[in-house]
Structures are given as C-alpha cells and as structure tokens.
C-alpha positions in Angstrom: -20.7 -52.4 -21.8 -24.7 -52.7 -21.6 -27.0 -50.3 -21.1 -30.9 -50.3 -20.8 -32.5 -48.6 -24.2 -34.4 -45.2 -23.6 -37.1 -46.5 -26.6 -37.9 -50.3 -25.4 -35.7 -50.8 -22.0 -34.8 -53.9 -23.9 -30.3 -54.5 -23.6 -28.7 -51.8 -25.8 -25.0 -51.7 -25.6 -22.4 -48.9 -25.9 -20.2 -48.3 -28.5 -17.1 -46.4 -26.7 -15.4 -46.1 -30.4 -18.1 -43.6 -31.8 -19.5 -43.0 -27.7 -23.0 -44.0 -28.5 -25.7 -46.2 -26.6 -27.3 -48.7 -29.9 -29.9 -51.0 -29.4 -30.1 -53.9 -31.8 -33.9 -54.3 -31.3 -35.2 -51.3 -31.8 -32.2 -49.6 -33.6 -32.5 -46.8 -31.1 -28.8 -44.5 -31.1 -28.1 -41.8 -28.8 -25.1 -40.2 -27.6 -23.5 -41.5 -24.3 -23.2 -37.8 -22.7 -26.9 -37.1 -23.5 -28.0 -40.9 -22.7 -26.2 -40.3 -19.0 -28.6 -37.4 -18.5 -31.7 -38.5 -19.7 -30.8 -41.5 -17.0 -29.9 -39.3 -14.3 -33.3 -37.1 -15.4 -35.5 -40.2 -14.9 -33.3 -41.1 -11.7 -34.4 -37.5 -9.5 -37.7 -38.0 -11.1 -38.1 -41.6 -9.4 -36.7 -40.1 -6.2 -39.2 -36.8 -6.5 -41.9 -39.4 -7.0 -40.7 -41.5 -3.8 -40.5 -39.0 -1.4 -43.5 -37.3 -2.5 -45.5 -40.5 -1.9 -44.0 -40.6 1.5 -45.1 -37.2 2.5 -48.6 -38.3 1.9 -50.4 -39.1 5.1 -51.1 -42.7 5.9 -48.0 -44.0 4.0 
C-alpha cells in the first residue's frame, strides 16, 4: 500500500510485515499507528485552518 512520506511528501510505502511507513527517497521510517496520527493531526489542522478562514469577514 502507498502512503505520502511525512519528511518529503514524495510516495513512501507500508511495510504491513514490520507495520512501518518507508520511503525509498528519503529513507524516512515511522511506525504505521504513529504515521495514522500525525496524518489525522495535520488533517483537523487543515480543517481548523478552513473554517477559521471562513469566519473571517469578506470570505
């Protein structure tokens, strides 16, 4: 399975026999527990971010 790398968002890919996320380019390895929430982390910031740009006036 792919996944994008947290280091250079370049295609890493997970390793389900030792549950790690390993990118080739940048030789980047993290676990896939802590990988899934450092994504959702960045996911609530992005939405945080959204709707605080939509509470501005004139958006």
């Amino acid at each position: 399975m792919d996944a994008k790398c947290l280091s250079c968002n370049n295609k890493a890919n997970y390793d389900i026999e030792i549950d790690k996320i390993i990118c080739k380019k940048c030789k980047t390895e993290i676990d896939y527990d802590k990988y899934i929430e450092t994504m959702k982390d960045r996911a609530l910031t992005l939405a945080d971010d959204f709707q605080n740009n939509c509470d501005r006036p004139g958006y």
